[in-house]
C-alpha positions in Angstrom: 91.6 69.5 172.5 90.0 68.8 169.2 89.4 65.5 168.0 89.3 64.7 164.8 87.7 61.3 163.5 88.1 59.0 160.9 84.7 59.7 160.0 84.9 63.9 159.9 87.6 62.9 157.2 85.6 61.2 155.2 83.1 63.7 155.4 85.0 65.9 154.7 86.5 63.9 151.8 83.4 63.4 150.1 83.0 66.9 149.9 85.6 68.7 148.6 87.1 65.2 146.3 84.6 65.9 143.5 85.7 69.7 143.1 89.4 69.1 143.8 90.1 65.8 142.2 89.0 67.4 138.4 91.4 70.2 139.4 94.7 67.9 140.5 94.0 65.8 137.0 94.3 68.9 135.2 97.3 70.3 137.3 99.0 66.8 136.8 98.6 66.7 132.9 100.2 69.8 132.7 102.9 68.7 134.9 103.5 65.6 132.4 102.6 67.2 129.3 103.9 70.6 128.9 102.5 72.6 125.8 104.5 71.9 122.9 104.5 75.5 121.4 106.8 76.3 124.7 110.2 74.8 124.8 111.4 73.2 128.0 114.5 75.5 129.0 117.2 75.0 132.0 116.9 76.4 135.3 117.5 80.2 135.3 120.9 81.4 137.5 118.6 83.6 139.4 115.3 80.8 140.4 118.4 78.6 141.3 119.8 81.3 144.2 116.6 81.7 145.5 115.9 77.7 145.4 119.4 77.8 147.7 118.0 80.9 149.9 114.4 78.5 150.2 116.9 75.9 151.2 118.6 76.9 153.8 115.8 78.7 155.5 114.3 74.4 155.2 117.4 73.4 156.8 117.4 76.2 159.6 113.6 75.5 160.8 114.2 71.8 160.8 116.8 72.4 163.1 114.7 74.1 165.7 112.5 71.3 165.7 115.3 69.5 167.5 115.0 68.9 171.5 118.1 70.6 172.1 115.8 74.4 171.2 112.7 73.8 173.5 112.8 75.0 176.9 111.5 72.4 179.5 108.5 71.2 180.1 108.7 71.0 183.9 105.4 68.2 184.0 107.2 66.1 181.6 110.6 66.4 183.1 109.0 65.1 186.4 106.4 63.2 185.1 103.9 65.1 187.4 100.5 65.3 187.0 98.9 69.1 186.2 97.4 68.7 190.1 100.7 67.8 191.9 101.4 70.1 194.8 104.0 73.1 193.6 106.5 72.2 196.5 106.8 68.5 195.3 106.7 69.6 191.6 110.1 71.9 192.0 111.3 69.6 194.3 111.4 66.7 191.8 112.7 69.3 189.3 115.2 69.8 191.4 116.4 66.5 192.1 116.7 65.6 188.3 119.7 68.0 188.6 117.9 70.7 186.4 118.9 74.1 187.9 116.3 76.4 189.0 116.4 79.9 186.8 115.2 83.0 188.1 112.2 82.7 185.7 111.1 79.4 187.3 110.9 80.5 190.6 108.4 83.0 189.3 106.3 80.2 188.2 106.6 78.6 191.2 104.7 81.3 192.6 102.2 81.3 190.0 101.6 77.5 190.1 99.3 77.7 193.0 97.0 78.6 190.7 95.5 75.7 188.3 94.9 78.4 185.7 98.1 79.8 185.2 99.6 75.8 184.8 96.8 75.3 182.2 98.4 78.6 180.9 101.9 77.3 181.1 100.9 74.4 178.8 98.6 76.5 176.5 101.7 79.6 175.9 104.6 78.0 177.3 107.1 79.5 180.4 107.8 82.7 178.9 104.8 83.9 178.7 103.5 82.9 182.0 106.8 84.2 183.9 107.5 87.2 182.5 104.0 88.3 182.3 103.5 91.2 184.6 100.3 92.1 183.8 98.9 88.8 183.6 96.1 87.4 185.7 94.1 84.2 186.2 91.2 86.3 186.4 91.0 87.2 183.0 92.9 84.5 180.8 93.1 86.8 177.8 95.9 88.8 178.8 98.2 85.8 178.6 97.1 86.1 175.1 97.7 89.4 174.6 101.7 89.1 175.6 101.8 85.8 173.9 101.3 87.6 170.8 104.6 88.9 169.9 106.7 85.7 169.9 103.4 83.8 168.4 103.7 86.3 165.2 107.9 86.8 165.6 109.0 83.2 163.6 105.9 83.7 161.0 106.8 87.6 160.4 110.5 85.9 159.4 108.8 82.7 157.3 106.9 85.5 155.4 110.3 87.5 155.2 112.2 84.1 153.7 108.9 83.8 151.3 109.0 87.6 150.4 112.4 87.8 149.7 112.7 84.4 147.8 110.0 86.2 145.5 111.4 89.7 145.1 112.5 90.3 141.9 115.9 90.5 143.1 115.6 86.7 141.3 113.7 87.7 138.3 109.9 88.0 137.3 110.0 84.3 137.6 110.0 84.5 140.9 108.1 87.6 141.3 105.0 85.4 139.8 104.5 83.8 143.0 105.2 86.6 145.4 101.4 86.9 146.0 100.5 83.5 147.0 103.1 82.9 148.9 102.5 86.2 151.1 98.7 84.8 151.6 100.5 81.0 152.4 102.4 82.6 155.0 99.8 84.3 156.7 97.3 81.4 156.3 99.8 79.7 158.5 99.8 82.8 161.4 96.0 83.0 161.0 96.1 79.3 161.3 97.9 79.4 164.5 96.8 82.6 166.5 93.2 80.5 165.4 94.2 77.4 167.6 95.7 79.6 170.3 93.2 81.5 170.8 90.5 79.2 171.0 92.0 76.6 172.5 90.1 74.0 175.2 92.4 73.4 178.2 89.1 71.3 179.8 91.3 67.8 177.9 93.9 69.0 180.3 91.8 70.3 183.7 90.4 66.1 183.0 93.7 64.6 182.6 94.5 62.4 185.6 98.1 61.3 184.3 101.1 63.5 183.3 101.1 61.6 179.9 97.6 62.3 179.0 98.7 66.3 179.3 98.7 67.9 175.4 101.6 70.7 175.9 100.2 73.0 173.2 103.0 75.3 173.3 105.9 72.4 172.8 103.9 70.5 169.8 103.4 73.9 168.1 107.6 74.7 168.4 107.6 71.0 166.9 104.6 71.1 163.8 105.5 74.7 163.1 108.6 74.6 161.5 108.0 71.6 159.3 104.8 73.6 158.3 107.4 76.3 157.1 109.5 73.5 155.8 106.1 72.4 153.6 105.3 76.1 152.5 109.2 77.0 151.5 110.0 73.1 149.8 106.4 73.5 147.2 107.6 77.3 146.4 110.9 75.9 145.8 109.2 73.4 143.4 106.8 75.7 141.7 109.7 78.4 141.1 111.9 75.6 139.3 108.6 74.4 137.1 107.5 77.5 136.2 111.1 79.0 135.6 112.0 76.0 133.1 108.1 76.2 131.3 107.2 72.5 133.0 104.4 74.4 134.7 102.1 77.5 134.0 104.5 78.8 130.9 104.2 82.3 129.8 104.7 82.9 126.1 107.5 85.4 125.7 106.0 89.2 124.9 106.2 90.3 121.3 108.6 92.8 122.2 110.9 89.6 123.3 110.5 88.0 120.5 111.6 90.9 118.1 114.5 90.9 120.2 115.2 87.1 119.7 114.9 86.8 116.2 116.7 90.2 115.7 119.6 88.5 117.4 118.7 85.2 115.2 119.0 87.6 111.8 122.4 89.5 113.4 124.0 86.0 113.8 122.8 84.2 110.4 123.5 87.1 108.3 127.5 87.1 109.9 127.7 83.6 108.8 126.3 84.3 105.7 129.1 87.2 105.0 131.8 85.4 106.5 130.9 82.3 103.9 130.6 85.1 101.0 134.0 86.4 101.9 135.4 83.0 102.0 133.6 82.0 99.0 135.2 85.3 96.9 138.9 84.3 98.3 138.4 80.7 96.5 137.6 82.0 93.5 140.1 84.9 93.5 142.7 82.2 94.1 143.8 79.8 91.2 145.4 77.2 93.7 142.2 77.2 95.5 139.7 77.0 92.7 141.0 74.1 91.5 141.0 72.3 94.8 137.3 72.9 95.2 136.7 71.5 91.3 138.8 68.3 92.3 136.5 68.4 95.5 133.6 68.4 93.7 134.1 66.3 90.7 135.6 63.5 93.2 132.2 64.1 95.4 130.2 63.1 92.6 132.1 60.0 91.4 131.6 58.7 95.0 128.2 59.6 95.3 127.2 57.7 91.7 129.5 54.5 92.2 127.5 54.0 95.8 124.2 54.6 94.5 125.1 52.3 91.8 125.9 49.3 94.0 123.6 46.4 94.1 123.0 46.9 97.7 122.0 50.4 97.3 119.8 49.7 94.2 117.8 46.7 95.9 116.8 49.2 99.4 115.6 52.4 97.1 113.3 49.4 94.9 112.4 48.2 98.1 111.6 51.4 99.9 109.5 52.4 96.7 107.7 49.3 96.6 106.4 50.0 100.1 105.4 53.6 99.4 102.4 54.8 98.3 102.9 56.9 95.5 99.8 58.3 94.7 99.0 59.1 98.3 102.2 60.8 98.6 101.6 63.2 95.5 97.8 63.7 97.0 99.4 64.9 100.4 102.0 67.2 98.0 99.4 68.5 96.0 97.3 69.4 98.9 100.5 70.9 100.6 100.7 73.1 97.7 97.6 73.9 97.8 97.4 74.9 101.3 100.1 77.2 101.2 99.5 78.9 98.3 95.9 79.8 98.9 97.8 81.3 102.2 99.9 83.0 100.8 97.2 84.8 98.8 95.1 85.4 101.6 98.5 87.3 102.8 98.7 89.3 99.5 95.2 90.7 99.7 95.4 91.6 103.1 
């Protein structure tokens, strides 16, 4: 088994923190601080079905993690050591009241051998009895037909992860289709890796049935939860993306033709419908004079309030504290600004 140490961490630590820890301030300030020119919009219908496809593909790999799905690990059950006699090892399985399957009375043939119960713990029952090519003799053929249900759960993680980034659910999600095809076969590289090279000389030493390290069962347990990992940070990077929070794409100039097209369309009903409005008034004595009494009332209010005391007192004291000439050296270079601009725009 490998060990890893407090002080390989470190090591390890002090080598990659200077190149990553630059990179995760960056990511983070662009978490926090979005850029302004972007506007922060809601969740997109289509991001949020595929956030509820990621979701319950978490929820159905977190159930597998539960006891109930593992087959059993006949040393654990009986608390036998990896050197116990086969006769006493089925006969304690036995007496726990655990039937005996058809499939475990191959392996009690097989467990003469020391091999094939390091095997048992290295690729779990399946593989070592239904096997019927498989040989002590040469311990890679219980790889070879351990691959298919190795690759079987990761060919459907990368199915959830490929169909969560199809663009069934829009190009938002079809941005991360890549990396999450090379996340999902990390993880199956990752775990044919440890199979395959594998030291079974932890368990050959082991002198207790506790000290045995089942690699088969902890992978069925850290395997889904690393699914779990992948499938929850796509989830999150699809909904930051999506809403602009992370990584924001400026919209194409084709859709933002589009945009203010539909901008233009809109204004310009309003404008005609207030031009039709604003012909029925005058066409209409009744009317006309309403507006006038509208109007002329409008403007006795508006000069009796700025005429009380209160009102006349805040505009002195608002003036007071303003700079004036400031303000008509910020106006004049305004001006200024915009109309040398605007020149530069009539000569090109």
């Amino acid at each position: 088994m490998v060990q890893i140490t407090l002080s390989s961490l470190w090591s390890i630590f002090l080598f990659v923190g200077p190149i990553l820890l630059p990179k995760l301030i960056v990511f983070y300030r662009s978490v926090r601080n979005p850029p302004p020119n972007v506007p922060i919009r809601p969740t997109p219908p289509k991001i949020k079905r595929a956030r509820g496809l990621l979701a319950l593909s978490v929820c159905i790999f977190l159930a597998l993690t539960l006891p109930y799905f593992d087959p059993p690990n006949i040393f654990k059950v009986t608390q036998s050591r990896l050197q116990t006699p086969t006769d006493v090892l089925f006969a304690r399985l036995a007496a726990t009241g655990h039937p005996i399957t058809p499939r475990e009375e191959t392996l009690r043939a097989r467990f003469v051998s020391l091999d094939a119960r390091l095997a048992y713990l290295q690729f779990g029952p399946a593989v070592v009895g239904d096997c019927p090519f498989c040989n002590s003799a040469d311990p890679a053929t219980w790889l070879y037909f351990a691959l298919p249900s190795l690759l079987a759960p990761h060919l459907v993680h990368i199915s959830v992860l490929l169909l969560a980034t199809s663009s069934v659910f829009g190009p938002e999600a079809r941005r991360w289709r890549l990396q999450a095809m090379i996340a999902g076969v990390a993880l199956a590289a990752a775990e044919l890796y440890i199979v395959a090279t594998y030291d079974s000389s932890y368990n050959r030493r082991a002198v207790q049935g506790e000290a045995l390290f089942p690699l088969f069962w902890y992978a069925r347990m850290v395997r889904p939860v690393a699914f779990c990992l992948v499938q929850l940070s796509l989830s999150w990077f699809l909904k930051l993306t999506a809403t602009n929070r992370l990584f924001p794409i400026p919209p194409s100039v084709a859709e933002r033709l589009e945009s203010h097209s539909r901008l233009l369309e809109t204004v310009g009903g309003k404008i005609g419908a207030l031009v039709q409005v604003r012909n029925a008034v005058f066409r209409d004595k009744a009317l006309m004079e309403r507006v006038e009494e509208y109007w002329s009332e409008e403007g006795r209010v508006i000069s009796e309030t700025q005429e009380e005391r209160e009102v006349v007192e805040s505009v002195n004291r608002v003036l007071e504290r303003m700079d004036v000439p400031a303000l008509e050296k910020h106006a004049e270079d305004y001006v200024e600004q915009v109309t040398k601009e605007m020149f530069k725009a009539s000569k090109a």
